[in-house]
N, C-alpha and C positions, 0 to 999 in steps of 0.2 A: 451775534445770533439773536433771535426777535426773541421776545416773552412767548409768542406761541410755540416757536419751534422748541425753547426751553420747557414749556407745561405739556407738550405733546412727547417728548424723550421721557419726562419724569417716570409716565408708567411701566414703559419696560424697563427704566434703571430697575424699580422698586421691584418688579414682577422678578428681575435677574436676582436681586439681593434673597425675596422670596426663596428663590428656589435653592438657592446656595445655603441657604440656611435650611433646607427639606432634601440634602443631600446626605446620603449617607456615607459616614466616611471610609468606610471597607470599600462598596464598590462604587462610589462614587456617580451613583444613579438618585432618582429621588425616592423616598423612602416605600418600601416594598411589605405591607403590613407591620409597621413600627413599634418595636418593642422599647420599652424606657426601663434600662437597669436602677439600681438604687444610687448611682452616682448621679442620676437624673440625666444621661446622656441616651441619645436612641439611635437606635438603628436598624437593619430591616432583620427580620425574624430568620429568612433561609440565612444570613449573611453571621448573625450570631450563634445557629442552630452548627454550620458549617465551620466557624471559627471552635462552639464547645468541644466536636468532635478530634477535632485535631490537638487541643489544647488545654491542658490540666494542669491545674484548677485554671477556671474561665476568669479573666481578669477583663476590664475596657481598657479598650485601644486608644480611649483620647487620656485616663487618666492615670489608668494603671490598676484602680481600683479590683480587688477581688468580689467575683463574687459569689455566693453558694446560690446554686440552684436547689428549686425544688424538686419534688418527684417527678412533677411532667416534664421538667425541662427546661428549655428555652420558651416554649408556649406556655407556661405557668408562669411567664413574666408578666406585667401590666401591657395593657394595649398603649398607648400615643392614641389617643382618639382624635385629637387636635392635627394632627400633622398629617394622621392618615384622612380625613376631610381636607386638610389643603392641600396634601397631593392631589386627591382625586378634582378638584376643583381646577390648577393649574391643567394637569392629564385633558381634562376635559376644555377649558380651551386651547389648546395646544393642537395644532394640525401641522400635517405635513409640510406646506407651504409657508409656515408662520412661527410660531416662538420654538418648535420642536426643534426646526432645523437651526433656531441660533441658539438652542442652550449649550453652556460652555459642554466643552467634552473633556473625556480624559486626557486627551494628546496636550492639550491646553495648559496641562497642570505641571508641575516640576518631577521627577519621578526620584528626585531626593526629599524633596518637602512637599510631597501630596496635595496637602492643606493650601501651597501657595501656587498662584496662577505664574507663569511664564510671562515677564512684562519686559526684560532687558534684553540685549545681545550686546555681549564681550566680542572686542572687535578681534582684541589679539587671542582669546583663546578662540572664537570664532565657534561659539556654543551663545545658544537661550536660557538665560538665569532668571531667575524669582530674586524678590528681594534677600532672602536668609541667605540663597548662594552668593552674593556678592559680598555679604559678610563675611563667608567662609573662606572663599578662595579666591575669590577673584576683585579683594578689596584694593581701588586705586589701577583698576586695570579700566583703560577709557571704553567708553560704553554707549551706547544709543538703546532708541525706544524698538521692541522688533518689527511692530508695524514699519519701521522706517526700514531696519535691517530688509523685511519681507522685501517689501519697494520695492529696494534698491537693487535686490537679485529677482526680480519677477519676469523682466525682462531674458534676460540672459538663460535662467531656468524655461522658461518658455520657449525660448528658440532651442536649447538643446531637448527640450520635450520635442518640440517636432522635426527634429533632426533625428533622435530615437525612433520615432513612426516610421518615418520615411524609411531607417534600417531594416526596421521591423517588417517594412511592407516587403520588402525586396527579399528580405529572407524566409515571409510566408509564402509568395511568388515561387520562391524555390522547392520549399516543400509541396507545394500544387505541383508542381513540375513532376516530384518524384512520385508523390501518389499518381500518377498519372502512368508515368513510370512503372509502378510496381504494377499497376492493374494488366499493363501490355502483357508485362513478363510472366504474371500468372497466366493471361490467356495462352500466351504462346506454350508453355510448359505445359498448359492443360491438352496442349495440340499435339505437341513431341509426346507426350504420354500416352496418347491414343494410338498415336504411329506407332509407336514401341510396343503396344500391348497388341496391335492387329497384326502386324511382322512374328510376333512373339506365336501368338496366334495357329500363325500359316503354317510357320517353322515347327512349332509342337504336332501339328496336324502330321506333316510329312514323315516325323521319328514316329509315330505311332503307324502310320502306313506301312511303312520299312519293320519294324518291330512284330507287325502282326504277319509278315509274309515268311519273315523268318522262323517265326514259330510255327507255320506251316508245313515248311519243308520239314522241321527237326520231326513233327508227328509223325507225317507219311513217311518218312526213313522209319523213325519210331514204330510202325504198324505193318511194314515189310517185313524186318528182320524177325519180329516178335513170330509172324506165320512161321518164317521156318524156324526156329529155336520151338516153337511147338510141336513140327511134326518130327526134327528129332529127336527131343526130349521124347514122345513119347512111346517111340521103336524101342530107346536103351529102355525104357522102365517096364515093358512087355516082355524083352528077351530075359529084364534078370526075373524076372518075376517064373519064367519058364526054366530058369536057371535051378531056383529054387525045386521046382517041382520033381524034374525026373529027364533022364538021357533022351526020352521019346521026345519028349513037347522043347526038348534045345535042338532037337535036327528039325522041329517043323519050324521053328523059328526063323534056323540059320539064313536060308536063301532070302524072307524077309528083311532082316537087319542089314545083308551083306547090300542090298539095292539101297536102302537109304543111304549107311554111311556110304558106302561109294558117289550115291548122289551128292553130298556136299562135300566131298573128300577134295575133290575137284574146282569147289566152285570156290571163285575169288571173297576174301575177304569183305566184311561190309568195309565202305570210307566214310571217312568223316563227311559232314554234310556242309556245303559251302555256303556259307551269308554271309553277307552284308550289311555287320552294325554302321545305326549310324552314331557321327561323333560330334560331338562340338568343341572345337578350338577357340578359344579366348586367345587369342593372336591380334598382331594389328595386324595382320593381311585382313583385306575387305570381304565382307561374306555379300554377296549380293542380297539374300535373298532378305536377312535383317536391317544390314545398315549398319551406321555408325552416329555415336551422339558426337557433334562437334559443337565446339565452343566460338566463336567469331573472334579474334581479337580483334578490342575497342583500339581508335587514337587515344591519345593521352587526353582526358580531357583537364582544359583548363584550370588549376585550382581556384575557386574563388576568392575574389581578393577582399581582403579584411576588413570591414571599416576602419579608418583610421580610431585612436583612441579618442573617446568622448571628455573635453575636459571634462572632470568631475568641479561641482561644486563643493565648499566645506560642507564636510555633515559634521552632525552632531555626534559624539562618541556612543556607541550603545553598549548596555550593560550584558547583552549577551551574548552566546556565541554557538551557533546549532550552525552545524552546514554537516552535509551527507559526503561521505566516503562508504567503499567498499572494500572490504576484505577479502583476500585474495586464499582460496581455500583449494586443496587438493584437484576437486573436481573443477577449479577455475571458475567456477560459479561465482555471483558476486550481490552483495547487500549491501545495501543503502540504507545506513541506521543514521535516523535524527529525530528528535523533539526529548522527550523526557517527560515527569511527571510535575503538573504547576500550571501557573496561570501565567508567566508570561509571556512573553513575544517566543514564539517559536517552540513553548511546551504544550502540552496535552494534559486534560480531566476527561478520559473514556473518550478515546479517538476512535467513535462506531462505525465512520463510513469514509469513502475516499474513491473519488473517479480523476479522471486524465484528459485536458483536454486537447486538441492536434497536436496545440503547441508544444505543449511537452510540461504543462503549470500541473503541479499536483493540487487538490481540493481537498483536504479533509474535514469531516466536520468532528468540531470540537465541542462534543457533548456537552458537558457541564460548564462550561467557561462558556456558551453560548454565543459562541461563533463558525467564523469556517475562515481557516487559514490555508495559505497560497504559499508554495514552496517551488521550486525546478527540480528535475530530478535530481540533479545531484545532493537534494535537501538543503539548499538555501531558502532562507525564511524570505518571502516575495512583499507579501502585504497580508490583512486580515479584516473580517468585515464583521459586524455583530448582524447575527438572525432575528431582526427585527422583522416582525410582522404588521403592525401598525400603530400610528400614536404611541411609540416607542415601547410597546411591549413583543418582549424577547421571546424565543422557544429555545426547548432544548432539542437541534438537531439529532436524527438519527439515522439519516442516509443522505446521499448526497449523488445525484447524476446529472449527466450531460445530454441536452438534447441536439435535434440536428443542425440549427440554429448556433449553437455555441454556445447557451444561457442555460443556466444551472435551476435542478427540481432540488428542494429541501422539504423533506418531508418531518416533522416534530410535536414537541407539546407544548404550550402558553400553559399560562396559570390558569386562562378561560376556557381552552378550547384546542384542540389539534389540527393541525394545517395543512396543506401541500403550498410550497411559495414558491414563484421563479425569481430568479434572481439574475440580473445577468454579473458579467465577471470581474463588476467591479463593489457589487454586490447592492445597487440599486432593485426596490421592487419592481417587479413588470406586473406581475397579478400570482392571486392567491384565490383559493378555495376553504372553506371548510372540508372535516373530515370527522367520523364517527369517531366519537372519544373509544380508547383505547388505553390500558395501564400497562401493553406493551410494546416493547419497541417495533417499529416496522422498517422495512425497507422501501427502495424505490428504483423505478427503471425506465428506462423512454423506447418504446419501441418507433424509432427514425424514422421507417415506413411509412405507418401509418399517421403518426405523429400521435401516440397515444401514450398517456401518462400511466402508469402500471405501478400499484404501492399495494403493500402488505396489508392484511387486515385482522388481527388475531382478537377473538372475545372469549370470555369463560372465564373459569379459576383456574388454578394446576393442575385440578385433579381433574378434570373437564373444560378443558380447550379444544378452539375452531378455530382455524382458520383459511382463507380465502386471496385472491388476488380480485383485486379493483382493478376495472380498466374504466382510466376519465378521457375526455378531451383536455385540451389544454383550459377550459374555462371552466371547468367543473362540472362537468356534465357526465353521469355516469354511463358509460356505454354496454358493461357487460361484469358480470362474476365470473371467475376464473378457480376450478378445485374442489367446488362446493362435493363434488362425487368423489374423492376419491381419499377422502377422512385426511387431510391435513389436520394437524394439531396446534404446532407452531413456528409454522412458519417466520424466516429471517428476513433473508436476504432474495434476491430477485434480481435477474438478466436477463437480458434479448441477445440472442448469437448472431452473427450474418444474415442467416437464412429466415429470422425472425421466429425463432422458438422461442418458447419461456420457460428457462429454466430457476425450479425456486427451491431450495434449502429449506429442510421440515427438521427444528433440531430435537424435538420429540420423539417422529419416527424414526433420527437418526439415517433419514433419505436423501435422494433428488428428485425433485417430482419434473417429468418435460412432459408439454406440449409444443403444438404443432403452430404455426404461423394461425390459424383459424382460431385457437385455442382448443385444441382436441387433445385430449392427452393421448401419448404415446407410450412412454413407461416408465420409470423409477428404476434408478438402483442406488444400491449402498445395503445399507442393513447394520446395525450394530455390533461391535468386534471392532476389534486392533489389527487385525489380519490383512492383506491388501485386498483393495475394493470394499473395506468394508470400513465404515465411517462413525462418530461417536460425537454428537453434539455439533455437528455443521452450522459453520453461518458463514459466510462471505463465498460467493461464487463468478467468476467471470469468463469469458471464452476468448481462445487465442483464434488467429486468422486463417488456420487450422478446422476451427470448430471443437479443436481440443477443450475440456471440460476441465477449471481448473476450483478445487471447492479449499477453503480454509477448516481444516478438520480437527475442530477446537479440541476436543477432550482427549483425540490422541498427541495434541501438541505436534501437529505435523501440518504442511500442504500437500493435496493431492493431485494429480491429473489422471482424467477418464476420456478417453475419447468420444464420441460423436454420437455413439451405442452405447455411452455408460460403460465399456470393457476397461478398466484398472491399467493402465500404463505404466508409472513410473510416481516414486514422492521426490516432490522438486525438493523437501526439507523436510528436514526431523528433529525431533529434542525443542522446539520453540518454544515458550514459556505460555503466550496464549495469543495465536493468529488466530483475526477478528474478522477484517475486512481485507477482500485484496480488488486488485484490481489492473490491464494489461494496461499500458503507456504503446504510444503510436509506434515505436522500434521493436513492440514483442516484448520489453520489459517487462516483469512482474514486480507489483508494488502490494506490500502486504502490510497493513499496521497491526503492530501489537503494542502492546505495552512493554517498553524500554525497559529490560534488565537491568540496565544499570543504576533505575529508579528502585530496584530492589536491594542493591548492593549498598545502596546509603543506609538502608533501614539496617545493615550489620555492623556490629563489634568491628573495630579495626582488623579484630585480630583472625575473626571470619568469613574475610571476602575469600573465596574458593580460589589457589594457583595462583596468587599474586604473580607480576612479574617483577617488582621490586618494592619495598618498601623500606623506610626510613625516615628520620627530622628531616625538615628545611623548612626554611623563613622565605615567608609567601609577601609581596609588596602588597598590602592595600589596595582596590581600585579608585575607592572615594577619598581616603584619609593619608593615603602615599604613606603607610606606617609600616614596616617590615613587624610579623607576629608569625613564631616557630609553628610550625604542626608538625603533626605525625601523620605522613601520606602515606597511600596505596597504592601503584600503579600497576592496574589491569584491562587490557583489549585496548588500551588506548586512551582509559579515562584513568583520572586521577581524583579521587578520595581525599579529602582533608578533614585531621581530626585535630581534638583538642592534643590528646595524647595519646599512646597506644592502647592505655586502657577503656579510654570512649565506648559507648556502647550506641553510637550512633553519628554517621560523618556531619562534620557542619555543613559540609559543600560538595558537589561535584566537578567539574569540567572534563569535556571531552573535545580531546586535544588533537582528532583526527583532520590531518589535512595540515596539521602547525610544523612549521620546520623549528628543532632545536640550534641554537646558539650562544656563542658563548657573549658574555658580556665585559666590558672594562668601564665603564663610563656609569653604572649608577652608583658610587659611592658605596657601594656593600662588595666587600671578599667573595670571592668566591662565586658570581653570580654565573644566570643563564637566564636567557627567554625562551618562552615560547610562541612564536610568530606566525599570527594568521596568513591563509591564502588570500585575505582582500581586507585593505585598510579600513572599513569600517565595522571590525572586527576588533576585537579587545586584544590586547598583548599581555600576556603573562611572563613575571617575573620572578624567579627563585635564587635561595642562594643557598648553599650547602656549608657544611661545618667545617669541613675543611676541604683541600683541593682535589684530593682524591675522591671526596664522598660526590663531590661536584663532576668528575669525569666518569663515575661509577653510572648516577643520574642521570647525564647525558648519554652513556650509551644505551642504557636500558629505556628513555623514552626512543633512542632511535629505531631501538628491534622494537618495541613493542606497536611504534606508529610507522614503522616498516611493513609490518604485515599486514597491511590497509592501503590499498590503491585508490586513488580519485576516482570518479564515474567523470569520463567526460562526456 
């Protein structure tokens, strides 16, 4: 290498060392208004303010150190003046094209020792180590550099990457097919439904023709008989009335009387009057004049054939394990529960929004952790991208949709400023706008039409709030205000249906407010009450292919659906702890995020999780240290609770074991064992051992009913 190309490298060594040294070690970003505790270590202000909260007494993380706050807080600490000038100085040369994109990342780093970069691959465990882990565990195991490991499978990974495509295409391919498909079948149905109602029609017309003639006849019978019952009703009521009187006025009578009744003495009987109802038979004999709905039978069609299996590469073990099952409940209904409360791969800090794109990837935006995670419906964790807005500053998501393009609107808050970002779905920028600062959260929507962006806009205090719908272009251009007449307070959430209404969640007035494709309003309902049709802090709204109305009806802890008019239908779900956001998946699924129960049930006493389904000791294997350490578990809905011991007043861990088959074990060297075995090997495997063999067959059966009553989504 020449002396220049060496004096030309030096500055971005130094610049890389720079910044590793102006990284914080919580999140591992460069310092974010740097606070310097009295151990003299810093780190960013929200990152320490977020650690006090959770943690008492506040100690640092590099030394241990305790230390007392004052009254302000975490902001009553000293600034980092130094550090926060050489952030901002790096920040500022730093661009997208240039030292941004090569500073290290978190992925880079070991997720056992933080502190150390990722520099080896273990051949035989076939995992990337840092220097400490080759101390740990894998001392004397042969080893390479991983740029060489990368290499060496770059190739191979590449071809099965675009041997995935190519599946991928052919199974998009197919779903075009069905959309195409479904649209037929609507039309046609829209066709037969005309037929049926104009038959329907004819056929009603004709029973009221027959109906009205018969009631004809019964009158004029009716107004015949009636004459004569009158005239000799009223001979007998003269003769007695002369009865009454006197011998003279009964013989002027008699000759009268004697002609009437002799005249009907005589005369025939009235008859019944003859009609002809008509009937309707529900027979399969054919009625000409309706019809019949037939069904065609199809050929068999072909099953599509499988892709063969893709070899897999070695992956790396992961330390967690979130995948969605559904529970299989009286009404057959079924929920898809996954994430949890945390920051890592595949948990949630305030999961506000979530849309669905063709394919079937869920999007949710992960508020506080300052991202947007990618899941399948059946809740496997896909990939995750940070909401970077520019020169590496993050927001905190608050909605998240899909436009007609397939590229994702985020709409949030920076520390500078609030956004709208597209993003497409790998979560690259395409373009952003500014937006009116707001201190509340907003929603977002894309009406596909027109291609117009549509986001919330809420100003004021509590006690006096507005709010409004934005309509932009995709570049930032404002096209129109949407509500301003019709007293929105606080508006959430916001959707376009089919026919391009907007419909938006007011959780103030406790409403829905719709307009028209023009933007005209049309009407509102809900109103506040628990009663049906009546709604109590709304936020999440979205429409089925129906035009069904389906709203997240926060404060009764329920979901509701309203049809097309706003008229109250059915609750798809009740008792929910807090539905936020929902949103329909391309098969009519309903995807609703709330916050995960089971996030609640760690904050209890061992001894008050609600209806355990078993509880008892077992010695739980280590992940990292292979160490067998007794707890005192709880197994309920599927998840399992680990405590120190019964009397804990709070679990040390969770997992949720939906989807794992129970087995027995012989081969790990502890009595009495069992696993629990993921659906997909880069999934962790749990291992338990019980006290004795029957506490071990007790265990066993109670995870099978308890993860028995939980069905896969496929």
């Amino acid at each position: 290498m020449s002396r220049r190309t060496i004096m030309a490298a030096a500055p971005s060594s130094l610049g890389t060392q720079f910044r590793e040294e102006l990284t914080c070690s919580i999140c591992l970003e460069l310092f974010t208004r740097p606070k310097m505790l009295p151990c003299q270590h810093t780190f960013c202000q929200d990152c320490l303010q977020d650690l006090a909260s959770r943690k008492v007494p506040l100690r640092c993380p590099n030394c241990r150190q305790q230390v007392r706050l004052q009254l302000q807080g975490v902001a009553g600490l000293p600034d980092n003046i130094m550090a926060a000038n050489m952030c901002e100085r790096l920040q500022n040369q730093a661009t997208l094209s240039g030292e941004t994109r090569k500073q290290p990342q978190s992925g880079n780093r070991c997720s056992f020792h933080p502190s150390e970069k990722l520099k080896l691959y273990c051949k035989p465990c076939q995992v990337p180590l840092c220097v400490d882990c080759v101390e740990e565990g894998h001392d004397g195991h042969p080893n390479i550099s991983l740029a060489k490991a990368t290499q060496q499978r770059r190739s191979t990974v590449q071809a099965l990457i675009s041997e995935g495509r190519n599946i991928l295409e052919s199974y998009f391919s197919f779903i075009r097919g069905l959309r195409e498909t479904e649209k037929t079948l609507n039309e046609q149905k829209q066709q037969t439904d005309n037929a049926i109602t104009e038959a329907y029609k004819a056929l009603l017309a004709k029973v009221e023709q027959n109906h009205s003639e018969n009631l004809e006849k019964i009158q004029t019978e009716r107004d015949r008989v009636l004459s004569d019952v009158n005239e000799l009703s009223a001979a007998c009521d003269r003769a007695e009335q002369e009865l009454q009187l006197g011998w003279v006025e009964i013989l002027s009578q008699q000759t009268a009387l004697t002609e009437v009744v002799g005249k009907y003495r005589g005369k025939a009987a009235p008859t019944p009057v003859q009609t002809q109802p008509a009937v309707f038979q529900p027979t399969d004999i054919p009625v000409p004049v309706l019809g019949h709905v037939t069904v065609q039978s199809l050929p068999s069609a072909p099953t599509p054939a499988v892709p063969a299996p893709i070899p897999a590469a070695p992956a790396t073990r992961g330390r967690g394990h979130h995948h969605g099952n559904q529970r299989q409940r009286e009404n057959h209904s079924q929920t898809v529960t996954f994430g949890g409360e945390g920051s890592e791969t595949g948990q949630f800090d305030r999961p506000y929004g979530v849309t669905v794109s063709d394919e079937g990837e869920i999007f949710v935006a992960d508020t506080r952790n300052q991202r947007i995670q990618v899941f399948t419906l059946q809740g496997t964790f896909v990939r995750q991208f940070p909401t970077v807005v520019a020169g590496g500053q993050r927001m905190d998501p608050s909605d998240v949709a899909m436009d007609g393009e397939g590229n994702l609107w985020v709409v949030g808050e920076a520390e500078s400023a609030d956004f709208a970002v597209q993003y497409n779905k790998q979560g690259r920028v395409l373009r952003k706008f500014d937006l009116q600062e707001s201190e509340w959260y907003r929603g977002v929507a894309v009406d596909t039409r027109r291609n117009h962006i549509l986001i919330i806009q809420t100003t004021g205090h509590w006690v006096n709030l507005h709010g409004e719908v934005l309509v932009f272009r995709p570049f930032g251009t404002l096209v129109r205000t949407v509500g301003q007449q019709q007293g929105m307070k606080h508006p959430q959430y916001i959707t376009v249906d089919g026919e391009g209404n907007i419909l938006v969640s007011d959780l103030r007035n406790n409403c829905v407010h719709v307009y028209n494709e023009n933007r005209q309003f049309l009407f509102q309902f809900g109103g506040e009450g628990s009663g049906e049709g009546q709604l109590k802090h709304p936020r999440g709204i979205c429409t089925d292919r129906a035009g069904n109305i389906i709203v997240a009806d926060y404060g009764n802890r329920r979901v509701e659906m309203f049809d097309k008019t706003g008229k109250f239908l059915k609750h798809i779900t009740t008792d929910m702890k807090e539905p936020w956001a929902v949103a329909m998946a391309p098969q009519g699924q309903l995807l609703d995020v709330w916050l995960d129960i089971s996030m609640n049930n760690v904050r209890l006493p061992a001894l008050s999780i609600p209806e355990p389904d078993f509880h008892g000791y077992l010695s739980k294997l280590g992940y990292v240290h292979k160490v067998w350490r007794r707890r005192y578990c709880v197994l309920k809905d599927g998840c399992l609770y680990y405590y120190t011991d019964y009397n804990s007043k709070r679990a040390i861990g969770v997992a949720h074991f939906h989807g794992y088959r129970v087995e027995p074990m012989t081969t790990t060297g502890k009595s009495h064992a069992f696993s629990l075995t993921p659906p997909s090997p880069d999934i962790r495997t749990f291992y338990f051992s019980a006290d004795n063999e029957s506490e071990k067959l007790k265990w066993m059966e109670h995870l099978e009913d308890s993860l028995g009553r939980w069905i896969k989504v496929d």
